[in-house]
C-alpha positions as CSV (number, residue, x, y, z in Angstrom):
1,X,-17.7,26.1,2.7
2,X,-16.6,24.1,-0.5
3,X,-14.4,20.9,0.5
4,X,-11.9,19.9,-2.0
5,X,-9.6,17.0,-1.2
6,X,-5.9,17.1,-2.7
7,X,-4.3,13.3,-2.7
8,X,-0.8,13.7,-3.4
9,X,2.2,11.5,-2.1
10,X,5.1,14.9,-2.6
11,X,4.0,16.9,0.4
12,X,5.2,20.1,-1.7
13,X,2.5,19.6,-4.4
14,X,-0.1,18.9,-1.3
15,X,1.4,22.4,-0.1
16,X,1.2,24.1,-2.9
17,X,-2.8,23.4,-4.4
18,X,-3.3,24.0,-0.9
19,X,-2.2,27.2,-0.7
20,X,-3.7,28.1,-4.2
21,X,-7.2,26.7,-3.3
22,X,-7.3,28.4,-0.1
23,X,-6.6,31.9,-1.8
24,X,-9.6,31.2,-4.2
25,X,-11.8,30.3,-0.9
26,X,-11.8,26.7,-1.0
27,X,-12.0,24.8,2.3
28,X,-8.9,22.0,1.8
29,X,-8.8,18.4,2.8
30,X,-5.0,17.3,2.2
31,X,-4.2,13.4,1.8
32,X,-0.9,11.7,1.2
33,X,-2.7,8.7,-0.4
34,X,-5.5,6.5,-1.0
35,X,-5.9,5.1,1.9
36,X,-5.8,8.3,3.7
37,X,-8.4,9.9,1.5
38,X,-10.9,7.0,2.3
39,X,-10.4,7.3,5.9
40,X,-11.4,11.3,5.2
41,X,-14.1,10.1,3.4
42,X,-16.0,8.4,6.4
43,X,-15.6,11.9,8.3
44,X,-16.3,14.6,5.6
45,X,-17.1,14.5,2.0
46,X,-15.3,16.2,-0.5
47,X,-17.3,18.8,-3.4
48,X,-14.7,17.6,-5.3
49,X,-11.3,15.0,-5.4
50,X,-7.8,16.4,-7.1
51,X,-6.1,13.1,-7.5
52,X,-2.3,12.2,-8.2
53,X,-1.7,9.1,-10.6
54,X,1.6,8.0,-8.8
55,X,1.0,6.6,-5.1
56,X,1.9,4.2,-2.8
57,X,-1.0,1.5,-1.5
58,X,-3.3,2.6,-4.6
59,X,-2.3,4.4,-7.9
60,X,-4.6,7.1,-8.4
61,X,-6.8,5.2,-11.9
62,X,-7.4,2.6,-9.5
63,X,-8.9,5.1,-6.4
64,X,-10.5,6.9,-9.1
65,X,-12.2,3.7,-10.4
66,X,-13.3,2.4,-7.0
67,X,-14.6,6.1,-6.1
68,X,-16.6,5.5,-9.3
69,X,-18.3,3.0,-8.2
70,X,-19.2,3.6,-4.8
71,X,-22.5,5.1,-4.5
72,X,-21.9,7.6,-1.8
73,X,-18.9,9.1,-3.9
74,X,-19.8,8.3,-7.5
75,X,-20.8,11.7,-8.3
76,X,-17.8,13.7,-6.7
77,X,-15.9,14.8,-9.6
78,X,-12.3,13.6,-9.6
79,X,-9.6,15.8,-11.0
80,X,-6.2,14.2,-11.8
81,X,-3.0,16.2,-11.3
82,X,0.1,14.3,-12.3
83,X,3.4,14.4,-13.6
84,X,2.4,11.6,-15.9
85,X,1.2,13.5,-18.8
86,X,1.2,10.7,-22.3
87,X,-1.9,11.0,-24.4
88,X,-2.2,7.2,-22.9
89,X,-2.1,8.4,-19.3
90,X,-4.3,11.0,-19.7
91,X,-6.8,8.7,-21.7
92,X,-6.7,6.2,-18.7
93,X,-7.6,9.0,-16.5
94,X,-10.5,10.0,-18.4
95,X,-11.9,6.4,-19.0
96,X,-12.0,5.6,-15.1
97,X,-13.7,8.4,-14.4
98,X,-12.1,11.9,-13.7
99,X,-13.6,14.8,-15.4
100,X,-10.3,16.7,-16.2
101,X,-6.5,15.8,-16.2
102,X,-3.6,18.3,-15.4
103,X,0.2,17.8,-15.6
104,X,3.0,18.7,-14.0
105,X,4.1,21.4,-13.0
106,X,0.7,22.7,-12.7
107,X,-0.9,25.9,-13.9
108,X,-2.4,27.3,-10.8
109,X,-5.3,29.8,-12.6
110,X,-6.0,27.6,-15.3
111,X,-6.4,24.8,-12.7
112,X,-9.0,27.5,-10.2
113,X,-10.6,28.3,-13.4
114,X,-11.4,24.5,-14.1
115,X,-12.3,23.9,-10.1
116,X,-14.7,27.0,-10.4
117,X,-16.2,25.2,-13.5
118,X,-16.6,22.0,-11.7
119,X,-17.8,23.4,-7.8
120,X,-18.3,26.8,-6.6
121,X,-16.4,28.2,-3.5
122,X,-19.0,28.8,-0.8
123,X,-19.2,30.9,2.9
């Protein structure tokens, strides 16, 4: 089954992509932070990583960054999903790493559609 990890410090947002992966047939990892997502990381790895910017411990460009340059999670594609949504947030996103950036509130199907894109669900 397709792992996606959701690292989000609101525990309604967690909720919600939950739900909204699960119904598309994704397997979910939740995470209320960073540090949290690392600890997941030594037990099961992720097809892919949909990251908040705003967290306590470690903002999400700075996970994103050290993700980037780990080499057993370098190439799991990072996804931000934020209620930071400037052209200069979005920009910082892109230049540690992610592959996409969503804002808040998010657009469930157009944020499946982009998930599809980037893993496929599996059995």
């Amino acid at each position: 089954m397709t792992l996606v990890a959701v690292v989000d410090d609101d525990r309604e947002v967690r909720e919600y992509l939950a739900t909204v992966l699960h119904r598309a047939g994704y397997d979910v990892a939740l995470a209320a932070n960073g540090l949290r997502l690392v600890s997941a990381l030594q037990v099961d790895r992720p097809d892919l990583i949909l990251l908040d910017v705003n967290m306590s411990w470690i903002d999400g460009f700075e996970l994103c960054r050290a993700l980037k340059k780990n080499p057993e999670w370098m190439l799991i594609p990072v996804v931000f999903v934020s209620g930071r949504s400037a052209p200069a947030d979005i920009e910082a996103g892109m230049a540690c790493g992610a592959v996409d950036f969503f804002s808040k509130p998010i657009d469930g199907p157009a944020l499946i559609a982009r998930v599809q894109q980037l893993v496929q669900p599996g059995p």
